[in-house]
C-alpha positions in Angstrom: -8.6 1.6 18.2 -10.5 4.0 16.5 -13.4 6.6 16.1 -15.2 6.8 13.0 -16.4 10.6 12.1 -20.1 11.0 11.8 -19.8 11.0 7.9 -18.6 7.4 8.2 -21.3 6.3 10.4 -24.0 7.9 7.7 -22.3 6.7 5.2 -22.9 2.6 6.9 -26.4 3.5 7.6 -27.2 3.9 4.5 -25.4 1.1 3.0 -22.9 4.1 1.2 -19.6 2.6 0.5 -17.4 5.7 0.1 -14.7 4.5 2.3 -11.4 4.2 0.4 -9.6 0.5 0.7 -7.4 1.7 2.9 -10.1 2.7 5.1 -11.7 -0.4 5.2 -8.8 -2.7 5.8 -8.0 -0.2 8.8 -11.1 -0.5 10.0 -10.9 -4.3 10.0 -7.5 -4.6 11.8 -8.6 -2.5 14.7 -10.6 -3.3 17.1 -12.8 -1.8 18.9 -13.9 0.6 16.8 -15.8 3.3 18.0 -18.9 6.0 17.2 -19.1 9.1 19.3 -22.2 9.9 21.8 -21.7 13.1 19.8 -22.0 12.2 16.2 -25.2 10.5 17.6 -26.1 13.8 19.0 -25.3 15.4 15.4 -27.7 12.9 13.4 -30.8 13.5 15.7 -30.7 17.1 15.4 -30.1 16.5 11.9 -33.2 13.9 11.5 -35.2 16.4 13.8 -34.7 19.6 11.2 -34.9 17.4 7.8 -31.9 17.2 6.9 -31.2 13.5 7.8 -32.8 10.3 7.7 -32.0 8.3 10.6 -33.3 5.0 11.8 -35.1 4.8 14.9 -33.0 1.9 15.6 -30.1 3.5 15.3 -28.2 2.5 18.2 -29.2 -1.0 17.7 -27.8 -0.9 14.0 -24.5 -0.2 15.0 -24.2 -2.4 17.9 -25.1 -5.4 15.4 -22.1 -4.5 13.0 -20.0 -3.9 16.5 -18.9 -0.3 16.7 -19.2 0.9 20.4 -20.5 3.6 21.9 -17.9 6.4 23.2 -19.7 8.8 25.5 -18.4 12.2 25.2 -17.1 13.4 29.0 -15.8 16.3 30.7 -12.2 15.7 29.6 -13.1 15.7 26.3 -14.6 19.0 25.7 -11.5 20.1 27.6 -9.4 18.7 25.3 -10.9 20.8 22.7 -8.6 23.9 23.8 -5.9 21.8 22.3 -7.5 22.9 18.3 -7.5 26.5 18.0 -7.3 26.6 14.6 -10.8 24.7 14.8 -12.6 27.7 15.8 -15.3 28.8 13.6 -15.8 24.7 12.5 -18.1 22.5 13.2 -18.5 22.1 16.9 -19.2 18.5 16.1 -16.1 18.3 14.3 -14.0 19.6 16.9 -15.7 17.7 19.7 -15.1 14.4 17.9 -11.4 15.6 17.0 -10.6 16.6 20.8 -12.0 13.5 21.8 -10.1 11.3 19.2 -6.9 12.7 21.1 -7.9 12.3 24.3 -8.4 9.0 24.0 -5.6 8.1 21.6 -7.5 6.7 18.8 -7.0 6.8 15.4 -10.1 9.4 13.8 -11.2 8.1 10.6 -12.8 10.7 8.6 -13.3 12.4 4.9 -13.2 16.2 6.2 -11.2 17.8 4.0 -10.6 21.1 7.1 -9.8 18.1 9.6 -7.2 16.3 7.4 -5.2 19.5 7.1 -4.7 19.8 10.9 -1.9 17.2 9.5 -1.8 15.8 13.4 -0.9 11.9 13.0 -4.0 10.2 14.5 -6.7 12.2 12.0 -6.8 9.6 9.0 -8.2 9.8 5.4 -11.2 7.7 4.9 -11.3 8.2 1.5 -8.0 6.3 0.8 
């Protein structure tokens, strides 16, 4: 299973196809794949300030191309002690990585900050 990074999400919104081969093949041999509560979150506030355009159907859009929604929970933000050298980051980011592990899913994402953690499950989308 995995969980696609907000980047990714934006990036199938808009019909972007910056996702390496790799990537995509991943993506289609694991199933379910997943979008964050939180990197919803992060695109409103985004759309809200300008700096975003997001569909008000948003939700629907990516339940007709079959990601599903993972809320973000209680053991999730705890799990975000486990990335120290995150401080400073993104909150998003590090909400999204913490959850990635506490769940055990692959994270699929073009960061180039989150692909240096080196930690197994945090995967190049670019490739």
């Amino acid at each position: 299973m995995i969980l696609l990074d907000t980047s990714l999400i934006i990036w199938l919104v808009h019909g972007e196809s910056k996702a390496g081969p790799g990537a995509v093949e991943l993506i289609g041999s694991h199933h379910p794949v997943h979008y964050s509560s939180v990197s919803h979150l992060e695109m409103q506030i985004k759309h809200i300030s300008g700096k975003l355009r997001v569909p008000a159907d948003l939700v629907e859009r990516l339940d007709e191309v079959g990601l599903r929604q993972l809320p973000f929970v209680a053991e999730h933000a705890d799990a975000m002690r486990a990335f120290p050298e995150l401080d400073g980051h993104d909150p998003f980011d590090r909400a999204l990585v913490a959850q990635s592990a506490a769940e055990g899913l692959l994270f699929l994402t073009a960061d180039r900050r989150l692909l240096a953690l080196d930690r197994s499950f945090i995967v190049d989308a670019t490739r």
